[in-house]
C-alpha positions in Angstrom: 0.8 33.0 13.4 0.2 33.2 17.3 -1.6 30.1 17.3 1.8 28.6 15.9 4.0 30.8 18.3 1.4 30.2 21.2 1.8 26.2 20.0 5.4 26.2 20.7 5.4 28.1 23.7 3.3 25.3 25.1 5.7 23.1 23.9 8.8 24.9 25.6 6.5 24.7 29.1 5.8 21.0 28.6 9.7 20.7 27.8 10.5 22.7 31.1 8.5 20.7 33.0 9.7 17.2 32.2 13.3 18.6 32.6 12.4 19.8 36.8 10.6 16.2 36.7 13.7 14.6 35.3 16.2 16.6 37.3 13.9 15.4 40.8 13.9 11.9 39.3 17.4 11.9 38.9 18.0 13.4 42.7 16.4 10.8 44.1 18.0 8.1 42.3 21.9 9.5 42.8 22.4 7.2 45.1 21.5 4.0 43.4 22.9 5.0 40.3 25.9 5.2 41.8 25.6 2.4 43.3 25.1 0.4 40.0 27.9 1.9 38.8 25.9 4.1 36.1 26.9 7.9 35.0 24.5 10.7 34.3 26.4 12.0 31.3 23.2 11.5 29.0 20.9 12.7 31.2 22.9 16.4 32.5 23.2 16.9 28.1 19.5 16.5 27.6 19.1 18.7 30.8 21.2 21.3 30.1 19.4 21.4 26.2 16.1 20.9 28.0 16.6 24.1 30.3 18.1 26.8 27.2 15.3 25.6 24.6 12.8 26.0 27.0 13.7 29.0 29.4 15.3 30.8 26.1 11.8 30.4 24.4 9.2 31.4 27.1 10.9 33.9 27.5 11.0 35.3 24.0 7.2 34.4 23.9 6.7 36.5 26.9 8.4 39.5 25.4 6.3 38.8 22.1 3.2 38.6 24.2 4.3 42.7 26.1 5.2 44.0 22.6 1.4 42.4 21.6 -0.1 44.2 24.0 1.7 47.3 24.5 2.6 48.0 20.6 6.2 49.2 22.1 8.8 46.8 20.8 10.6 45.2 23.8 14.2 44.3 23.8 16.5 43.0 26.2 20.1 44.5 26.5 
């Protein structure tokens, strides 16, 4: 079960990471874009999905991964 859980949390980092890589390439390109008359409508919707599924699950995995350790159960709120 943590293999699968640590799996995914890998997955949600790689995830995160494209999305800063995305949201750098896209920075650098406003201008031509623009330019060229293109919007950024698809891009700002994969973004904003990108950023929640990702940030949402590292950072249950993190809490998972105190509660592991600690045997306390952690929650937020």
């Amino acid at each position: 079960m943590m293999f699968a859980l640590a799996g995914l949390a890998a997955a949600a980092l790689v995830l995160l990471i494209v999305a800063i890589g995305v949201t750098i390439w896209l920075y650098h390109r406003r201008e031509q874009r623009r330019a060229d008359g293109k919007t950024n409508v698809g891009w700002i919707v994969f973004l904003v999905i990108a950023y929640l599924l990702s940030i949402s699950y590292l950072a249950f995995f993190v809490l998972l991964m105190i509660s592991a350790f600690t045997g306390e159960s952690v929650t937020v709120g």
